[in-house]
C-alpha positions as CSV (number, residue, x, y, z in Angstrom):
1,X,-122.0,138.0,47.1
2,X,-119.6,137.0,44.5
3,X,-117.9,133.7,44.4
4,X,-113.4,133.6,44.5
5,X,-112.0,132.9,41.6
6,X,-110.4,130.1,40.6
7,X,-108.0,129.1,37.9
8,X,-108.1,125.5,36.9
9,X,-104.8,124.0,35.1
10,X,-105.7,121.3,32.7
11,X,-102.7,118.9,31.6
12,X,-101.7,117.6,27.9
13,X,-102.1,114.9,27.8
14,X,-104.0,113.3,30.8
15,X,-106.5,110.6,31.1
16,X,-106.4,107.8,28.5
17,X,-103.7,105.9,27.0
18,X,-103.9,104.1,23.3
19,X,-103.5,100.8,26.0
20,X,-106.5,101.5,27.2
21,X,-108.7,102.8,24.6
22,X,-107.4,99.4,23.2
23,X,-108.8,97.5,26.1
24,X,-111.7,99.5,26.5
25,X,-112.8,98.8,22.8
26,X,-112.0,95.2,23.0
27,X,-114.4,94.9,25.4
28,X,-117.1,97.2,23.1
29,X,-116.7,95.1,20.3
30,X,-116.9,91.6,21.8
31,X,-120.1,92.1,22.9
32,X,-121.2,93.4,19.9
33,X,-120.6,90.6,18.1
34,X,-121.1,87.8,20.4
35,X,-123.4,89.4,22.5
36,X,-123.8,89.0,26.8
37,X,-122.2,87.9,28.1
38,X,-118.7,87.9,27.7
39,X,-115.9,87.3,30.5
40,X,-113.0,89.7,31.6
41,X,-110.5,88.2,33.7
42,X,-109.8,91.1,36.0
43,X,-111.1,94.8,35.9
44,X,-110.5,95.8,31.9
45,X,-108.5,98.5,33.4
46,X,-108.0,100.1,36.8
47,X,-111.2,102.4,36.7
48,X,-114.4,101.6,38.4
49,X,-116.5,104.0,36.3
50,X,-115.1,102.1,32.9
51,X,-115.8,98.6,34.7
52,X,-119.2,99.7,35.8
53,X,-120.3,100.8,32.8
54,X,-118.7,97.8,30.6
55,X,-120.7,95.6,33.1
56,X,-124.2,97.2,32.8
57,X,-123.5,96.3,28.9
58,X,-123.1,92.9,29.5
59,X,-119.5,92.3,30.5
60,X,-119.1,89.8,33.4
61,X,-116.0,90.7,35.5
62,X,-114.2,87.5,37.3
63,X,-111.0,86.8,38.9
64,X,-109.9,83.5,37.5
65,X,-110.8,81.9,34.4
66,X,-112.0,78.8,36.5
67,X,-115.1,81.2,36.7
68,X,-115.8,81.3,32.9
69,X,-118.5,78.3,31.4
70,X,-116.4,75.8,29.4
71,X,-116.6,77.8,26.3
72,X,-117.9,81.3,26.4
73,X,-115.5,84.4,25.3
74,X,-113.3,85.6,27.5
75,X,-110.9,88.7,27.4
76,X,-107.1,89.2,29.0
77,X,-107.2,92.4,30.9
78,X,-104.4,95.1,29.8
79,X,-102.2,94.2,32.0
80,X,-101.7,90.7,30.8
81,X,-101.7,87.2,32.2
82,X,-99.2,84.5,32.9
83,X,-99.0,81.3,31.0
84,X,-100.5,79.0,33.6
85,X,-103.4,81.4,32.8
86,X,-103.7,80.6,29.3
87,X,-103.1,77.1,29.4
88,X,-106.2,76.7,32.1
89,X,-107.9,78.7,29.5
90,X,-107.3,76.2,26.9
91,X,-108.3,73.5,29.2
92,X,-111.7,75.2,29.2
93,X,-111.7,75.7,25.9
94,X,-112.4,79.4,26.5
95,X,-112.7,81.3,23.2
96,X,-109.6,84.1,24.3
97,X,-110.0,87.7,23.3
98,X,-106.2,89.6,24.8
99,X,-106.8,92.6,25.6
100,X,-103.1,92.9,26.6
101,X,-101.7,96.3,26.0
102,X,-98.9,95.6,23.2
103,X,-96.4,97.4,25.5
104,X,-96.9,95.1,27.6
105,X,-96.5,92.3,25.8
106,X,-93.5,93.4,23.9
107,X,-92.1,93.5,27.7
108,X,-92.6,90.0,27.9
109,X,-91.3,88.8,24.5
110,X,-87.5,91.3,25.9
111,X,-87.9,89.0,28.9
112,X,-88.2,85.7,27.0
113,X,-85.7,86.6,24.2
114,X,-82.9,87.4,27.6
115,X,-84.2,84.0,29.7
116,X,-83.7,82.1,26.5
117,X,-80.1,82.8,26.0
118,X,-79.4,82.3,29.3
119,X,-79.9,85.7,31.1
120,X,-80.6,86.4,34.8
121,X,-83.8,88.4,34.2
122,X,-84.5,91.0,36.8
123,X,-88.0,93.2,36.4
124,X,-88.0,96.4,37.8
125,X,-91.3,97.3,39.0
126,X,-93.6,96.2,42.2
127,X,-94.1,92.9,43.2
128,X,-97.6,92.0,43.8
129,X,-98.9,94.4,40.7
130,X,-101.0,92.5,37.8
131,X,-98.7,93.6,35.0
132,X,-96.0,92.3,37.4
133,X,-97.7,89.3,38.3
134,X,-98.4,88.3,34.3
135,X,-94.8,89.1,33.4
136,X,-93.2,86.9,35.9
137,X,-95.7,84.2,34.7
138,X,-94.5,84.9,31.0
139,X,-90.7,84.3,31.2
140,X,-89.3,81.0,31.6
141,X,-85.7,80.6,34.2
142,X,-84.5,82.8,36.9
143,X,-86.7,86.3,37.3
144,X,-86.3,88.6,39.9
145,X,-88.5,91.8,41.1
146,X,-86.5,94.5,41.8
147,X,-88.4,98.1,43.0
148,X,-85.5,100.1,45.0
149,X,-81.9,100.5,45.4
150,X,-81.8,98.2,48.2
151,X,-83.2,95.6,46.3
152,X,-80.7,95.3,43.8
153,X,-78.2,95.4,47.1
154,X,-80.0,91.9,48.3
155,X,-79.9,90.5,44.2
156,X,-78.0,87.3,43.9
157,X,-77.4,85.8,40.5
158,X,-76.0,83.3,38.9
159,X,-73.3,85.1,36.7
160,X,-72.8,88.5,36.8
161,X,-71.5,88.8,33.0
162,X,-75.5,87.5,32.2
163,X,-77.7,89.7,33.1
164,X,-80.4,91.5,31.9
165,X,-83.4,93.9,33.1
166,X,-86.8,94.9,31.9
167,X,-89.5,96.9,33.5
168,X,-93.3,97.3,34.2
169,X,-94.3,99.6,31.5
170,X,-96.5,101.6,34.4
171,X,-93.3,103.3,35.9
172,X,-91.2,105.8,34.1
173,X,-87.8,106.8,33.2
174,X,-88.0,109.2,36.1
175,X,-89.0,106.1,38.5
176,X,-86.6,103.6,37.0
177,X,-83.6,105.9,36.8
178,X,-82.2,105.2,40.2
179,X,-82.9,101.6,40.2
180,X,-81.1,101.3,36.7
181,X,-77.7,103.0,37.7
182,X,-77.7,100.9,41.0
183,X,-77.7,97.5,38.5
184,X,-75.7,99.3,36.2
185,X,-73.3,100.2,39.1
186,X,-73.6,96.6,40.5
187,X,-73.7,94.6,37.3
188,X,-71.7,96.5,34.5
189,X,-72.5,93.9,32.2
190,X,-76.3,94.2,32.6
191,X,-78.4,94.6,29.5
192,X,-81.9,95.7,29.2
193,X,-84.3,97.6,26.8
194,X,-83.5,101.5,25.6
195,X,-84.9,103.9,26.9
196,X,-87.4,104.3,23.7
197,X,-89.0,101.3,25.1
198,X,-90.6,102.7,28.4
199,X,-94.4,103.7,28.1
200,X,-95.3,106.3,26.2
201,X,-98.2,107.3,27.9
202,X,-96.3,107.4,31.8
203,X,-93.8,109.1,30.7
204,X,-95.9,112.2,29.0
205,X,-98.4,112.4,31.9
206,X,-95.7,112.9,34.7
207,X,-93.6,114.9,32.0
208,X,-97.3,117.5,32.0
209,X,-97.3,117.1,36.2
210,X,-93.5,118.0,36.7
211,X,-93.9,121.6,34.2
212,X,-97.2,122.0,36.1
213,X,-96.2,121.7,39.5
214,X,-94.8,124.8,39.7
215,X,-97.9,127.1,38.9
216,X,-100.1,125.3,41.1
217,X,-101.2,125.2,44.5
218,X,-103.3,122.2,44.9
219,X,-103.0,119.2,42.5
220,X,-105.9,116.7,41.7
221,X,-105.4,113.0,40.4
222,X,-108.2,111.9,38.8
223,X,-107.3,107.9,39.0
224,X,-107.9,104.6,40.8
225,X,-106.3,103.7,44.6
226,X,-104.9,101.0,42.7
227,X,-103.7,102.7,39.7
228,X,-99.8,102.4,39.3
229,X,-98.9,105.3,37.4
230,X,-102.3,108.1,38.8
231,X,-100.4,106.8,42.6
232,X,-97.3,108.7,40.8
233,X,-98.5,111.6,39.4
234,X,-100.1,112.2,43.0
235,X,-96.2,111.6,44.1
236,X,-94.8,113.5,41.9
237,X,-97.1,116.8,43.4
238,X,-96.2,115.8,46.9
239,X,-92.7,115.6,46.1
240,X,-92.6,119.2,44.8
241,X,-94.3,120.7,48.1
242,X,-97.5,120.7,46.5
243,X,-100.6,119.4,48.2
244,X,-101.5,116.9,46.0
245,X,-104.7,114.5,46.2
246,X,-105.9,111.0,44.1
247,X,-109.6,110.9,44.0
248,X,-111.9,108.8,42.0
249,X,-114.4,111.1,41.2
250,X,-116.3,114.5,41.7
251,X,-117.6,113.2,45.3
252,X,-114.1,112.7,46.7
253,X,-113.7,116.4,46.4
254,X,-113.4,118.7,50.1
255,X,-113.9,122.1,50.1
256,X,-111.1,122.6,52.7
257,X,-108.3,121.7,50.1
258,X,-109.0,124.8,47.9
259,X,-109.3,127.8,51.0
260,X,-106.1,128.7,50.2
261,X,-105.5,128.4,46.4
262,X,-106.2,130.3,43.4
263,X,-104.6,127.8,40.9
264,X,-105.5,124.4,41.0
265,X,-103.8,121.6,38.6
266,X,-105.3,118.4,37.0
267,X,-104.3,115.6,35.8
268,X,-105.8,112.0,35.2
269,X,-104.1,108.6,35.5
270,X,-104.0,106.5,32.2
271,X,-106.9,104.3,32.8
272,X,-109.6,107.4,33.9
273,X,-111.8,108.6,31.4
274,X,-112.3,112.4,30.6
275,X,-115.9,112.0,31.8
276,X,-114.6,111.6,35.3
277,X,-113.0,115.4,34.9
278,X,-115.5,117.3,32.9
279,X,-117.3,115.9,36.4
280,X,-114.6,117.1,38.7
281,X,-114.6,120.6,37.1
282,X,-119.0,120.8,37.5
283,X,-118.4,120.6,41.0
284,X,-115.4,122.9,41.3
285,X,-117.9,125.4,39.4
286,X,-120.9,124.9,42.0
287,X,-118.0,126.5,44.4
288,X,-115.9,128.7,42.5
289,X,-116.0,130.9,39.6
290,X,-113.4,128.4,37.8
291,X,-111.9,129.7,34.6
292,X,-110.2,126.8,32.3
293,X,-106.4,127.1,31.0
294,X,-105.7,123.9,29.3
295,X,-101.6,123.4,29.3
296,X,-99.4,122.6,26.4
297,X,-97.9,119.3,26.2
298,X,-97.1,116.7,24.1
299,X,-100.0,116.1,21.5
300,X,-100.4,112.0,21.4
301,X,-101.4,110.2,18.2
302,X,-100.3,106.1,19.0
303,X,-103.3,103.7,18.8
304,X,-102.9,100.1,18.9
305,X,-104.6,97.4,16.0
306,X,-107.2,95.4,17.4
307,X,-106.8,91.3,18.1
308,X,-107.4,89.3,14.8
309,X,-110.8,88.2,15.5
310,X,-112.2,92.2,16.1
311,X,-109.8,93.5,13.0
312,X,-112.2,95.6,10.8
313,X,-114.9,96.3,13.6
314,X,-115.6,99.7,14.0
315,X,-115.1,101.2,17.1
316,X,-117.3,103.6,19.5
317,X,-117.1,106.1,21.9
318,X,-115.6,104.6,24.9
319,X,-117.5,103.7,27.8
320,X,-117.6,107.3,30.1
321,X,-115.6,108.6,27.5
């Protein structure tokens, strides 16, 4: 008996970001030349495959640099850390790699520059996030986390003719838009960052989900439950009427979801590696005769320098790249 057919829709671009590759290689080249171990203060990025196979290399993954021996390397995660983080890193004496993705950190310098002259600061993004969490930790004064219309209803400051916004680089135009005309609405005199300044990377991958959405009747997410902007993309599906699923790899998969569909779309979050697909798509074929149609979208070319101390190192393949 012949298997059904079954058309899979590959986005452009999906999977990693220059952020992460960033990160990723940080992480690579540390080891290489100081050799295991060497400390990461949170997951690298949100992907359990990358941090599993950093770890078998040598990497040691902790929560707080409290962890780290008085001494030994460690490495900021992409999402970056707030200063009370580097300063009880300096009281170890802790040789710091930053792995911060240069978005991000360009987030916090807006934030600083606007708290320095006197601004209200207020971050749109979602309270309790680690790039959240490191900004708020980064800009001196009055900062405020903002992630709905509502909350800019409850905002008090302390004068409406200086104030200023930024957000987490994770969420994009499409998910700031509302939140931006209700301060705009609220605050005419707000300032904040153009619209050049949101993520790159965000932007593109919802930008290849919303011309997808259309031709597709089942959408995968290859990401992390705790990936910001792969949680969107799967939004952004469901939002549109299509069933739409996150999964972490191939063995999340259930046959049920594709009984009905003879086009299915994916997609990858910015921190999941293109192994984790090429994996999703081998099981997909033990089931179906799958045909590929990779989908055009924006080409992307941006990659990041290294830190100071890795400048010059060459670079591998990824890990699960």
């Amino acid at each position: 008996m012949s298997r059904r057919s079954l058309e899979l829709l590959l986005t452009t671009p999906r999977g990693f970001c220059a952020g992460v590759e960033r990160a990723i290689d940080i992480v690579e080249l540390a080891l290489k030349k100081y050799g295991a171990p060497v400390y990461v203060r949170h997951e690298i990025v949100h992907n359990k495959r990358v941090v599993d196979t950093l770890r078998d290399k040598g990497a040691v993954f902790v929560r707080e640099v409290d962890e780290i021996p008085v001494g030994a390397v460690a490495i900021y995660s992409a999402h970056g850390v707030a200063r009370v983080v580097e300063g009880a890193a300096a009281e170890r004496k802790l040789d710091v790699i930053d792995a911060t993705c240069p978005l991000v950190t360009k987030v916090h310098r807006e934030g600083q520059r606007y708290a320095a002259r006197g601004f209200d600061v207020v971050l749109i993004g979602h309270l309790g996030h680690p790039e959240v969490t490191g900004t708020l930790g980064q800009i001196d004064g009055r900062v405020q986390v903002v992630g709905t219309e509502d909350d800019v209803a409850k905002l008090e400051v302390s004068d409406p003719e200086k104030i200023a916004f930024v957000t987490q680089t994770t969420l994009s135009l499409n998910d700031t838009r509302e939140v931006i005309a209700a301060l705009k609405e609220r605050f005419p005199a707000i300032v904040g960052p153009d619209t050049r300044d949101i993520c790159y990377a965000t932007q593109n991958r919802q930008n290849a989900v919303i011309n997808m959405v259309d031709q597709a009747d089942v959408i995968l997410v290859v990401g992390a439950k705790n990936s910001s902007n792969s949680n969107r993309l799967r939004e952004i599906g469901e939002q549109k009427g299509v069933p739409s699923f996150l999964i972490a790899d191939a063995e999340a998969l259930d046959p049920a979801w594709f009984s009905l569909a003879e086009r299915v779309g994916i997609t990858a979050g910015a921190s999941a590696p293109e192994v984790l697909i090429r994996e999703v798509i081998a099981r997909l074929s033990e089931w179906y005769d799958v045909t590929e149609r990779p989908l055009d979208g924006v080409a992307e070319d941006v990659h990041f320098k290294l830190p100071p101390s890795l400048a010059g190192m060459r670079t591998g393949t990824s890990p699960a790249a």
